[in-house]
C-alpha positions in Angstrom: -10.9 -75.9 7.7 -14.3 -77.1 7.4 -17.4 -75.0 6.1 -20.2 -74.6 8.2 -22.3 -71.8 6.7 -24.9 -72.4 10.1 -22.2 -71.3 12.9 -20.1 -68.2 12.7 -16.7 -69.2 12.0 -14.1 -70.1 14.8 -11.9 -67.3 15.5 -8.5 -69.2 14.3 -10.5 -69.8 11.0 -10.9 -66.7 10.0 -10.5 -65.3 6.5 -10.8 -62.0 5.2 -12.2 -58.6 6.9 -8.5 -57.3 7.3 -9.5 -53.8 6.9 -11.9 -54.0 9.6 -9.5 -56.4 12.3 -6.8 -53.7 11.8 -9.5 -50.9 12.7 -10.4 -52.8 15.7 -6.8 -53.3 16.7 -5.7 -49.7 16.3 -9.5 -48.5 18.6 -7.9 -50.8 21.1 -4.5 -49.4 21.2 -6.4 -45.9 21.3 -8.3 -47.2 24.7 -5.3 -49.0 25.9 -3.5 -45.6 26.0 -6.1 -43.1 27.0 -8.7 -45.1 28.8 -11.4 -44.5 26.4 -11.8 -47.2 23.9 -14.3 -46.3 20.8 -17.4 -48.2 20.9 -18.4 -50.1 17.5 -21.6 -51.0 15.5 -20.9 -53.7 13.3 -23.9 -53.4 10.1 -24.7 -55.4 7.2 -27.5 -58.0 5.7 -28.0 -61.7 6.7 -25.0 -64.4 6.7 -22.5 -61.3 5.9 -20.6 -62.5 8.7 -20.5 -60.0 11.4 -21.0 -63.1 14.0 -17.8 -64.0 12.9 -16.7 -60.7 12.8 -17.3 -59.9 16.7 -16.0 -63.4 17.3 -12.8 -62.2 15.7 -12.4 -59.3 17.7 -13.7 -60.6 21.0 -10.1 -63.3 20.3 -8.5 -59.6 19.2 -8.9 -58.4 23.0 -6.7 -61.1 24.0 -3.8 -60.8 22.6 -1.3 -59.7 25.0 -0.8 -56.1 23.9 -4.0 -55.2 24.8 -4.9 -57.4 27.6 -9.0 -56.3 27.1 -11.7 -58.7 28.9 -13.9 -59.8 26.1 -17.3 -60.4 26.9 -19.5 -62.3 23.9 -23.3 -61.8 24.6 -26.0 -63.4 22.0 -28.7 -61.0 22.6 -31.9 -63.3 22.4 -35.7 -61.9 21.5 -36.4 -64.0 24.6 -34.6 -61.4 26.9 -37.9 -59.3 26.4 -36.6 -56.0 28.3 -33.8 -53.8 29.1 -33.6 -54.5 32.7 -33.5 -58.6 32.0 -30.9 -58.0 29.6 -28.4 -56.0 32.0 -28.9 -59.1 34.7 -28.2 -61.3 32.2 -25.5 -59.5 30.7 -23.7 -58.9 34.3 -23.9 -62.6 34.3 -22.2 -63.3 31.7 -19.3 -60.7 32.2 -19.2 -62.3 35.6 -18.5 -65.7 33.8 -16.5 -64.2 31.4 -13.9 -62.6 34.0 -13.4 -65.8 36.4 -12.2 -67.4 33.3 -9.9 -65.0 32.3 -6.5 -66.2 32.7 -5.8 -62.9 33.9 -7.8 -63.6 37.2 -5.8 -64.8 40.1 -7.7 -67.3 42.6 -8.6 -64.5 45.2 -10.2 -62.8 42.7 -12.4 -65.7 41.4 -13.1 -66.5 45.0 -14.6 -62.9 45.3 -16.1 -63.3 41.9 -18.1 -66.3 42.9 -19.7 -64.3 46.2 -20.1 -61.6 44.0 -24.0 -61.4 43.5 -25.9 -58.8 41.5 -28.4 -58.8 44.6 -25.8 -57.0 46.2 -25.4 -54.0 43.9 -27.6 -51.1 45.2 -29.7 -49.8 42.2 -31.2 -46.9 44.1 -34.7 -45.7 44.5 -36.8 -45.5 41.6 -40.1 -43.0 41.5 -41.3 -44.4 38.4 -44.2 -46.6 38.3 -43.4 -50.0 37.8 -46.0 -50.6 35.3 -44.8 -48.1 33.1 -42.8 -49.1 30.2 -40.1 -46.7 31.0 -39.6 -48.9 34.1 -37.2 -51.5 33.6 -35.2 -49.3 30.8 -34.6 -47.0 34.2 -33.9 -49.8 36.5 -31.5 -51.9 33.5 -29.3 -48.7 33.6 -29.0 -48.4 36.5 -28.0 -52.2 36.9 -25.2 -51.9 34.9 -23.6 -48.4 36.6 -23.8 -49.8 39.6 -22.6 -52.9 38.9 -19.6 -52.1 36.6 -18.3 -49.5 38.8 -17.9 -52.1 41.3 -16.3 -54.6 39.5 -14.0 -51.9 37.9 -12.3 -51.5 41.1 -12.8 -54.6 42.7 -11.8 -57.1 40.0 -10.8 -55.6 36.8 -8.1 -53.3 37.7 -6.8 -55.5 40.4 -6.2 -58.1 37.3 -4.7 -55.4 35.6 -6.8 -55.7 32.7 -7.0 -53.1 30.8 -10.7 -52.5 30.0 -13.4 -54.6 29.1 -15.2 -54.4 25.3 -18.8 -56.2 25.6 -19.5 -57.7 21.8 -23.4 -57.8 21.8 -24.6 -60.0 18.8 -27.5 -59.6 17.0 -28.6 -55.9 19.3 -31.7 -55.5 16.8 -33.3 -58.1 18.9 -34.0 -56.2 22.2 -36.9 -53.7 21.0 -38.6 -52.9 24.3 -39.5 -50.5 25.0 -38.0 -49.3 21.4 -34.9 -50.0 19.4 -34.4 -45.6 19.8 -34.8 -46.2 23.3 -31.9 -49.2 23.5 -30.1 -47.4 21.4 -29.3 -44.2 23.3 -29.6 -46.1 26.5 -25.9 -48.1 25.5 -24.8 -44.6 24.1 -25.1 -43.0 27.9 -24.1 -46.1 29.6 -21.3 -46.4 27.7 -20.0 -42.1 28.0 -21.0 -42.1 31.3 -18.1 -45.3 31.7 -15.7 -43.1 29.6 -16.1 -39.6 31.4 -15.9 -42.1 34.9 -12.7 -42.9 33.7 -13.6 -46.2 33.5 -12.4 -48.3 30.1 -15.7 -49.9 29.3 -17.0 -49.9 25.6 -19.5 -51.8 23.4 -19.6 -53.6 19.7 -22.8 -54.5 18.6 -23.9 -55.9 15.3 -27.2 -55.4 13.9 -28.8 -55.4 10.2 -27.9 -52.7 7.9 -30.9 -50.2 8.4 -30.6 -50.4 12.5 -29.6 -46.8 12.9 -32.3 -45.6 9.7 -35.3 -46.6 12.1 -33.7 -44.3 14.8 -32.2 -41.6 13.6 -34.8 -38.8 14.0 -35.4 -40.2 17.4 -31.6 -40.4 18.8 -28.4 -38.9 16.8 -26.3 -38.8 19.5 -26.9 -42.5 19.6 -26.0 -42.9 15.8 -23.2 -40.4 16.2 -21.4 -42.4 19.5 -20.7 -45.8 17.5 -18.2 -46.1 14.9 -19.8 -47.6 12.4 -18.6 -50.9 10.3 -20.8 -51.7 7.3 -19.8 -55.6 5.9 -20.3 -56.0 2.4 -20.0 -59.1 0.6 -15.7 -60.3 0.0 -14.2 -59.1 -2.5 -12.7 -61.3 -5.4 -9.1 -61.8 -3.0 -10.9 -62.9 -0.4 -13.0 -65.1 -1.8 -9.7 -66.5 -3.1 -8.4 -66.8 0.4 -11.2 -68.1 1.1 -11.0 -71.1 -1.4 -6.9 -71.8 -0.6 -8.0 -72.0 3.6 -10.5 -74.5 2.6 -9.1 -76.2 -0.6 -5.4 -75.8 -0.4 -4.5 -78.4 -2.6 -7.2 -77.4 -5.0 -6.3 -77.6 -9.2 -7.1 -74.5 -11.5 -8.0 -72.5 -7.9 -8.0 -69.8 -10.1 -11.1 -70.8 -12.1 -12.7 -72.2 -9.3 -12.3 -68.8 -7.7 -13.9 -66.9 -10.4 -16.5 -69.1 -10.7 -17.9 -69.1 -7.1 -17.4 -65.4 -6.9 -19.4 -65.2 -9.8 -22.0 -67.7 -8.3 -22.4 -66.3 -4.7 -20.7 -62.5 -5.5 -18.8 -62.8 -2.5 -21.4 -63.9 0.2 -20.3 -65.7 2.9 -23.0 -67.9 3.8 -23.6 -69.1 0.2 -19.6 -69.6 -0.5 -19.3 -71.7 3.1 -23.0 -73.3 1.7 -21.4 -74.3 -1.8 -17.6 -75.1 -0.4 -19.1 -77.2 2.3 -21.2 -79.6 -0.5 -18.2 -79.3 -2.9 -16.5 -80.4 -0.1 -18.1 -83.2 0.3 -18.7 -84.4 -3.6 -15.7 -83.7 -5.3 -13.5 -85.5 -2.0 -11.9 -81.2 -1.6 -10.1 -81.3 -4.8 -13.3 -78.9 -6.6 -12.1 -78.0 -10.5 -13.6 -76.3 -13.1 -15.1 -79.7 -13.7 -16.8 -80.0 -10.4 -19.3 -77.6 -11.3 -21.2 -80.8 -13.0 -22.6 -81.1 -9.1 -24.3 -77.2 -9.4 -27.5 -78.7 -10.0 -27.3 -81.0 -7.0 -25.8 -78.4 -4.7 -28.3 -75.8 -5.7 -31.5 -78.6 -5.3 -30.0 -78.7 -1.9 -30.0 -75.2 -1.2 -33.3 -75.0 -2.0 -34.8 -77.4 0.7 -32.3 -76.0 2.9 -32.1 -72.6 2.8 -34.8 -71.1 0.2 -37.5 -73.4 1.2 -36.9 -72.3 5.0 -37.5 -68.6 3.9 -40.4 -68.8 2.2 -42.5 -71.2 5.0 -42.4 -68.0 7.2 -44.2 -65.8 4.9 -47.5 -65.7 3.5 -48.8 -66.5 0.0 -49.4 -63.2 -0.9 -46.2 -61.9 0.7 -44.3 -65.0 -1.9 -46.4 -63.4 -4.5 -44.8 -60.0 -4.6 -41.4 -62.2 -4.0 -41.8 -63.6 -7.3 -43.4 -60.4 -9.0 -40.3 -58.8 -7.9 -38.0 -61.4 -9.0 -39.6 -61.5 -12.8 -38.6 -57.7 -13.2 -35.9 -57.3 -15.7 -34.4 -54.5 -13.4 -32.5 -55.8 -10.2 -33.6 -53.4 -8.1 -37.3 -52.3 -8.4 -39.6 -49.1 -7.7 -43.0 -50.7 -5.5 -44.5 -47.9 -8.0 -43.3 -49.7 -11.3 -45.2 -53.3 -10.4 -48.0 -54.1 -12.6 -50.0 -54.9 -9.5 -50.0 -53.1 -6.0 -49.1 -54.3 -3.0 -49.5 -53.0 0.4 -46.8 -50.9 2.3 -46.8 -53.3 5.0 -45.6 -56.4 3.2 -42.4 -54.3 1.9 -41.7 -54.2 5.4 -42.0 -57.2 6.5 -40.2 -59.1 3.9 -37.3 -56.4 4.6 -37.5 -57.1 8.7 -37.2 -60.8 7.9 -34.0 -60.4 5.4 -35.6 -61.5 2.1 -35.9 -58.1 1.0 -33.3 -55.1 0.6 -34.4 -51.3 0.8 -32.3 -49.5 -1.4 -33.8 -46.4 -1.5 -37.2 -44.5 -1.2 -39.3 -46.9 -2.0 -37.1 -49.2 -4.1 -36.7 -52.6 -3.5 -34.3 -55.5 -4.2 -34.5 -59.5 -3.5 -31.7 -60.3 -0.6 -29.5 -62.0 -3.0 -29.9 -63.4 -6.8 -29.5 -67.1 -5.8 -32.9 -66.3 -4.0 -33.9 -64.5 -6.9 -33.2 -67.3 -9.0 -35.0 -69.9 -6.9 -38.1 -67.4 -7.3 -37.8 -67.5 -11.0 -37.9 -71.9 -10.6 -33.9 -71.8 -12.6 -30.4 -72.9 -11.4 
């Protein structure tokens, strides 16, 4: 197993998260034998690892007990609205079912004529130009659509249901996160009470639902939610034996990455990977002579990226917050003021944490180290 803290990791690679997998198994089990299968929201800061995570459980579907068409969709800023994101995602559940070795070759020969121009969307008395519009038009895209292929494809490959894993959901915002939000959520029940085995797993930073909540709780309430913290100390050490298993004093080693990262994924897979690489994969105790070289690194690579996205009075309060003697920090209890606004951006872009009413924490202390100029 190699490291590569830029990709999630490859579904046969997977460590950890045991907890969550068996979760996901036993929700599919649940929809295997009632038709309804619970939908998921998948929460947690940057390079946690719920890419890997849906990755994991899209591989899950597969297995033959449950016999689940997986659909992986990377939803991409680019998509710009709801109604471009249903095309596209009908696209790729199109893709995703004439690959299914599920599908016989009548089946994909129907798949390939089947065109979304040929789902009738109904009448619309909105305005086009309003921004209501396409959230409308996207809904009724996918009911349309998914019915048909329920009957036509799905069931005749006597799959089971389909689960569609949406990475990274934070990133379609138009007409408003609320708005996507409970959108999904009445997509989705409308599927269930239809009798038809559709569900959803999205992932999405920790504070998705916090922005919403007074605006849509049935859409908060509809997902089961799965918040990823950082691995524990046993899985960090399963961690090291997938990657290093012929590793001396693994023990040591262990305690001192854990101790270094605190259990985050990208910065363990960001240290392994260098390790890797310096001490030929036999790290010791002793190898930790290279932390200077592999932290230098992580600077230009990682640090240095996050802080040319910013401005200088945005790395200001960075560093003001990383001088505190206090991890966590009141925006009342800094010797100089800052504006609201830069709180909020820092915290939309992952270098800050909200942890409560106004209090504050840097994303992680290697960060908050870099800030400080240390190693």
């Amino acid at each position: 197993m190699i490291p590569e803290p830029n990709f999630p990791v490859k579904p046969r690679e997977f460590v950890g998260r045991r907890f969550q997998i068996e979760a996901f198994r036993s929700a599919l089990r649940q929809g295997t034998a009632t038709g309804r299968t619970p939908s998921f929201a998948v929460l947690g800061e940057w390079g946690i690892g719920k890419s890997s995570l849906l990755l994991k459980c899209s591989a899950v579907c597969e297995e033959p007990e449950f016999r689940m068409l997986p659909v992986p969709f990377s939803v991409s800023k680019e998509l710009g609205e709801y109604r471009q994101f249903a095309e596209t995602l009908l696209d790729t559940f199109s893709e995703c079912m004439a690959r299914s070795t599920s599908v016989e070759s009548r089946i994909r020969r129907e798949l390939h004529n089947w065109k979304l121009k040929r789902v009738s969307v109904g009448a619309f008395s909105l305005d086009r130009d309003t921004p209501h519009f396409f959230l409308s038009s996207g809904t009724a895209i996918l009911k349309h659509a998914l019915q048909d292929a329920w009957h036509r494809f799905i069931r005749p490959a006597q799959l089971n249901g389909v689960v569609f894993f949406l990475d990274d959901l934070h990133n379609l915002s138009s007409p408003s996160q609320d708005a996507v939000a409970l959108a999904l959520r009445d997509q989705f029940q409308s599927f269930a009470i239809e009798n038809i085995n559709c569900s959803v797993c999205f992932s999405a930073p920790l504070n998705y639902f916090s922005n919403i909540r007074n605006l849509a709780e049935p859409a908060v309430r509809f997902y089961d939610k799965v918040y990823l913290g950082p691995f524990s100390p046993a899985e960090t050490s399963d961690y090291v034996e997938a990657i290093f298993p012929a590793a001396a004093n693994r023990t040591g080693f262990v305690q001192w990455l854990h101790s270094k990262t605190g259990g985050h994924p990208y910065f363990m897979a960001f240290i392994c990977r260098q390790l890797a690489g310096l001490s030929r994969g036999k790290p010791t105790l002793e190898t930790t002579e290279h932390w200077p070289e592999i932290f230098e690194r992580l600077e230009r690579e990682k640090f240095g990226a996050d802080l040319a996205h910013i401005t200088e009075r945005e790395v200001q309060l960075l560093r003001a917050l990383a001088r505190s003697s206090e991890e966590e920090i009141s925006v009342k209890e800094l010797d100089e003021q800052y504006e609201r606004v830069y709180f909020s951006r820092l915290t939309e872009k992952g270098l800050l944490t909200r942890t409560g009413r106004g209090r504050y924490k840097i994303y992680h202390p290697l960060f908050r180290l870099f800030l400080m100029g240390g190693n």
